[in-house]
C-alpha positions in Angstrom: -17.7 8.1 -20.2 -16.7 11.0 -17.4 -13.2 10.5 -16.5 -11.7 11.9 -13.2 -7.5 11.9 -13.5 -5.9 12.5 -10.2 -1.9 13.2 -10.7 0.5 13.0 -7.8 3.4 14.8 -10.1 5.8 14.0 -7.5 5.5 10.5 -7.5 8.7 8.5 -8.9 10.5 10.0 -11.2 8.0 9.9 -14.8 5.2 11.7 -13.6 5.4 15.0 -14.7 6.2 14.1 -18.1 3.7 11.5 -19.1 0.8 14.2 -17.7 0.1 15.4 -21.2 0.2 12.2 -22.8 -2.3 10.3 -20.7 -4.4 13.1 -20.9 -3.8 13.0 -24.9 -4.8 9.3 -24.8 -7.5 9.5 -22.2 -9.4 12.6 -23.9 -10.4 10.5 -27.2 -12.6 8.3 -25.5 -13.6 10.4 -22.4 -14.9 13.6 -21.0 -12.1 13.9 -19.3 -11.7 16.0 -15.9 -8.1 16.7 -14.6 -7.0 16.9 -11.3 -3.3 17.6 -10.1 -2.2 17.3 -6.4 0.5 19.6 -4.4 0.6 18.2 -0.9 -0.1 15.3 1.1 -3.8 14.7 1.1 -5.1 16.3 -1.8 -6.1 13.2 -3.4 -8.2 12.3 -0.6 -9.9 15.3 -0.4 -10.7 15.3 -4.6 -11.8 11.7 -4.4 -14.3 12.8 -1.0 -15.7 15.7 -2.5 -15.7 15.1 -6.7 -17.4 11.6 -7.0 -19.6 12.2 -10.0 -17.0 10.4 -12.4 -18.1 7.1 -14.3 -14.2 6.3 -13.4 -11.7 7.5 -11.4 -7.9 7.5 -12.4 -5.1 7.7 -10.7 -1.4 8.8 -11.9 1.4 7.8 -9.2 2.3 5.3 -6.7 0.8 3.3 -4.1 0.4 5.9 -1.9 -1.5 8.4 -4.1 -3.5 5.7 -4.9 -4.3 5.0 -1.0 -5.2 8.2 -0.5 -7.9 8.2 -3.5 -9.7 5.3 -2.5 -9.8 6.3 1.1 -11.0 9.3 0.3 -13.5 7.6 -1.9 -14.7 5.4 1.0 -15.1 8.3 2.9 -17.3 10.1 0.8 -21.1 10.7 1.6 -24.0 9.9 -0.2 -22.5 7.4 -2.8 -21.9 3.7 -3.3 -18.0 3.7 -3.6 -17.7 -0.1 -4.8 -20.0 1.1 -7.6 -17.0 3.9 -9.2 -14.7 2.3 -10.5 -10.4 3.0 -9.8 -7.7 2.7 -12.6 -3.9 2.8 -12.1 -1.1 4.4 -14.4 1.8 3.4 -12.2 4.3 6.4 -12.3 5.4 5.7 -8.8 8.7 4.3 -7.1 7.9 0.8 -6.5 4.3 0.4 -8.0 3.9 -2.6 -6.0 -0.3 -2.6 -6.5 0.5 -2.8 -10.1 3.1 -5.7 -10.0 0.3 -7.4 -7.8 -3.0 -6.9 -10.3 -0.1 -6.8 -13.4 -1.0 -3.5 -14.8 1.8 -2.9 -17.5 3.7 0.0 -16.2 4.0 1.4 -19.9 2.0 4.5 -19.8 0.3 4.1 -23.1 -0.5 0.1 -22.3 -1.6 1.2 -18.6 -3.7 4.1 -19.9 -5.6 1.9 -22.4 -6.3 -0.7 -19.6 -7.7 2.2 -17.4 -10.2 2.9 -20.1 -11.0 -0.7 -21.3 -9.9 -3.4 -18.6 -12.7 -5.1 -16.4 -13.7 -3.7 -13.0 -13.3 -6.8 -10.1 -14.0 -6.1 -6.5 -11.4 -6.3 -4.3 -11.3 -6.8 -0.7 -9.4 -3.9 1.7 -7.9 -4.1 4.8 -8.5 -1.9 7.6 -6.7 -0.2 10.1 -8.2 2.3 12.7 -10.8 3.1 10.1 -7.9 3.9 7.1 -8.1 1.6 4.4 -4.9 -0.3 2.6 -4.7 -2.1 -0.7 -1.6 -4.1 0.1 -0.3 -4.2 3.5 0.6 -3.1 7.3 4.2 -3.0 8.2 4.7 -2.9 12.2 8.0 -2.3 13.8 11.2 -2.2 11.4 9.9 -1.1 8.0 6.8 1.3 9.6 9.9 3.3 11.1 12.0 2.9 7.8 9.7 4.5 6.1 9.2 7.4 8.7 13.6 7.5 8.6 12.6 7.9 4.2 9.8 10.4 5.0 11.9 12.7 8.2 14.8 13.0 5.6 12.8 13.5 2.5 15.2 10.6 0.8 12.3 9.3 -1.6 12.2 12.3 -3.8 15.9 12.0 -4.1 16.7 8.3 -5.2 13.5 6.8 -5.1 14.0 2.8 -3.8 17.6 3.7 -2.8 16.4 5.9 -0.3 14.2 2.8 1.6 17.7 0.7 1.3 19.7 3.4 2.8 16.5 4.1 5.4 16.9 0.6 6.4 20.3 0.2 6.8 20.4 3.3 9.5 17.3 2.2 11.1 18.8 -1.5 11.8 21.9 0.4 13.0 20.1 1.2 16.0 17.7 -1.2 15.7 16.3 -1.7 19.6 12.7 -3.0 19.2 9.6 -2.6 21.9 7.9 -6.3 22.0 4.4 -6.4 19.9 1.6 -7.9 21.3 -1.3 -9.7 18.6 -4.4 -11.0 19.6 -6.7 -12.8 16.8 -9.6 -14.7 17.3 -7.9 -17.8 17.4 -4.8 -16.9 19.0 -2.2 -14.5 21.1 1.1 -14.1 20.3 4.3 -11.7 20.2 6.7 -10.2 18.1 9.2 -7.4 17.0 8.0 -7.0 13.1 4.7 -7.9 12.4 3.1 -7.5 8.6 -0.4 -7.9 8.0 -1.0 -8.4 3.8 -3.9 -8.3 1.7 -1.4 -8.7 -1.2 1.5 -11.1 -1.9 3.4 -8.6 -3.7 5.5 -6.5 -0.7 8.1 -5.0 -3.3 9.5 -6.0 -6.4 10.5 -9.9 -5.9 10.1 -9.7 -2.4 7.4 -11.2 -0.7 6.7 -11.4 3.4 2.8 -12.7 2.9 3.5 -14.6 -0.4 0.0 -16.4 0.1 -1.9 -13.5 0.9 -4.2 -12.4 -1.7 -6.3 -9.2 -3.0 -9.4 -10.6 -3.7 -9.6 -12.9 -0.7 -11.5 -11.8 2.4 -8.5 -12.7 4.6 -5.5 -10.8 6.0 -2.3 -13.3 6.0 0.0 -12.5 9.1 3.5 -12.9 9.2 4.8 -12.4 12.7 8.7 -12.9 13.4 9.8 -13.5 17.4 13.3 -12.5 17.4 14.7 -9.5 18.5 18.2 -8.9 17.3 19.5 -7.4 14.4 21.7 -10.4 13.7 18.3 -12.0 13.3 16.3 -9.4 11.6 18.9 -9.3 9.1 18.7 -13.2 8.4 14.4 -12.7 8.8 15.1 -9.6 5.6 17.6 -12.2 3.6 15.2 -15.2 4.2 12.1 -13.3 3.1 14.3 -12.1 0.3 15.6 -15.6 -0.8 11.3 -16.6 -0.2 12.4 -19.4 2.8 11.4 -16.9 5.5 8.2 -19.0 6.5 10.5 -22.2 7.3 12.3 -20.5 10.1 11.3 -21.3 13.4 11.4 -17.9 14.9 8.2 -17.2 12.3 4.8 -17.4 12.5 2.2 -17.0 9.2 -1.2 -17.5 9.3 -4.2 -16.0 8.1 -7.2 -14.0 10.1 -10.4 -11.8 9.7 -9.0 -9.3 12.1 -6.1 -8.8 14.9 -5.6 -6.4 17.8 -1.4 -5.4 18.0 -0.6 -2.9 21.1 3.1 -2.4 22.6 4.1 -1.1 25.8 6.7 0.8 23.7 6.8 3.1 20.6 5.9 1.0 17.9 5.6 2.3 14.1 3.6 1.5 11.2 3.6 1.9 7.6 0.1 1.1 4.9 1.1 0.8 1.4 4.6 2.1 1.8 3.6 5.2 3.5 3.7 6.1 7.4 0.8 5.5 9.2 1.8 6.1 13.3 2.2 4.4 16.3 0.6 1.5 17.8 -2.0 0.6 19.4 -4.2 -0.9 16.0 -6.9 -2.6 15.6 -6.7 -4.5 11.9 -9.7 -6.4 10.1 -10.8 -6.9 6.4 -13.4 -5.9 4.5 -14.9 -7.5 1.8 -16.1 -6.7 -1.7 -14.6 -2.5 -0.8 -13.8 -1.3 -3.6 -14.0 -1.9 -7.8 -10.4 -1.2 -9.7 -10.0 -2.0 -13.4 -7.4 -4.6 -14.1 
């Protein structure tokens, strides 16, 4: 078998010294191919331009792994549900790998790369970028541009999103989200669309959402101060968010969000931009080994 490794060496904080020994483990039952990113965007650009692997895998966190299968999905000429992606998790939260329970030992994750079953997997989509796990709208899409502006991640990995948070709700002043669906219209000040349950370690926002379902679950919640945000964060973290009347969760095959104002986003814990989006699903987009 032809084996493509793609290694975000930046990602969380066991990266760089568990490159030798997946390669180690890797090279006695593959050709193996090693590829080590240095920026932003590298991954995307390997996976576009080097699809000739029987399987493609990925070293680092949810965001290098983003990146590869978009740049996959991008690519010309080739059937990307038909290459398979594996996941060592050496990232910060690892959340994909909580989700599909990929063991984040690196010798246990490396032999399930080589061995575990291929599934198909459905992918959401926003303005043509793909995401495994989910779209954050509002609060946490401009926490995580506060984690990216002040480069806090590579310092103390999930403290940095806590600290992120806390500033941003400091001067927390939201522009009203708009969301059209199919079958309804409705607003909001922090919207998250997931094609995953999993949103971070124990905490769940979508907890009925699901990966290999052809649905987006949305969780939309109406309030807008930070008295209540801070009771929507506790009551998603204590899983009785959905009770609350100022939430509403339901699932959908796509959704237009706009604001009048300067809303962010975030995919799969990294920054994405501003509204306006246009979100759907597709199904069956890619394989990964789980």
């Amino acid at each position: 078998m032809n084996v493509s490794l793609i290694v975000n060496p930046s990602a969380g904080n066991k990266t760089l010294g568990s490159i030798y020994e997946i390669e180690s483990l890797l090279s006695r039952e593959a050709v193996l191919k090693t590829f080590i990113t240095r920026k932003r965007g590298d991954a995307f650009e390997y996976a576009k331009n080097n699809c000739d692997s029987d399987r493609i895998i990925v070293s680092g966190g949810d965001g290098t792994f983003n990146e590869v299968l978009n740049g996959l999905l991008s690519a010309e000429n080739i059937s990307p549900a038909g290459i398979p992606l594996a996941l060592i998790p050496t990232g910060t939260a690892n959340v994909l790998a909580k989700e599909l329970k990929i063991p984040e030992d690196i010798k246990k994750a490396t032999e399930l790369a080589l061995t575990g079953t291929a599934r198909k997997i459905a992918l959401g989509r926003i303005n043509g970028r793909y995401f495994t796990l989910m779209a954050g709208i509002g609060f946490d899409g401009e926490t995580v541009l506060s984690v990216r502006r002040n480069f806090l991640k590579q310092i103390s990995g999930k403290a940095a999103h806590i600290a992120a948070g806390l500033k941003v709700l400091m001067k927390y002043d939201p522009s009203l989200i708009k969301i059209k669906t199919p079958a309804c219209e409705l607003t909001g000040y922090t919207v998250v669309i997931g094609n995953a349950g999993n949103y971070g370690g124990n905490f769940s926002v979508t907890p009925h959402a699901s990966i290999t379902e052809p649905l987006l679950d949305v969780c939309v919640f109406k309030s807008r101060s930070r008295r209540d945000l801070l009771r929507f964060i506790i009551g998603a973290l204590r899983r009785k968010h959905l009770s609350f009347d100022d939430v509403s969760y339901f699932k959908t095959t796509e959704a237009e969000i706009v604001s009048d104002g300067k809303v962010h986003v975030q995919t799969d814990g990294d920054y994405f931009g501003t509204l306006p989006a246009r979100i759907d699903v597709v199904q069956d987009a890619v394989s990964i080994v789980y």
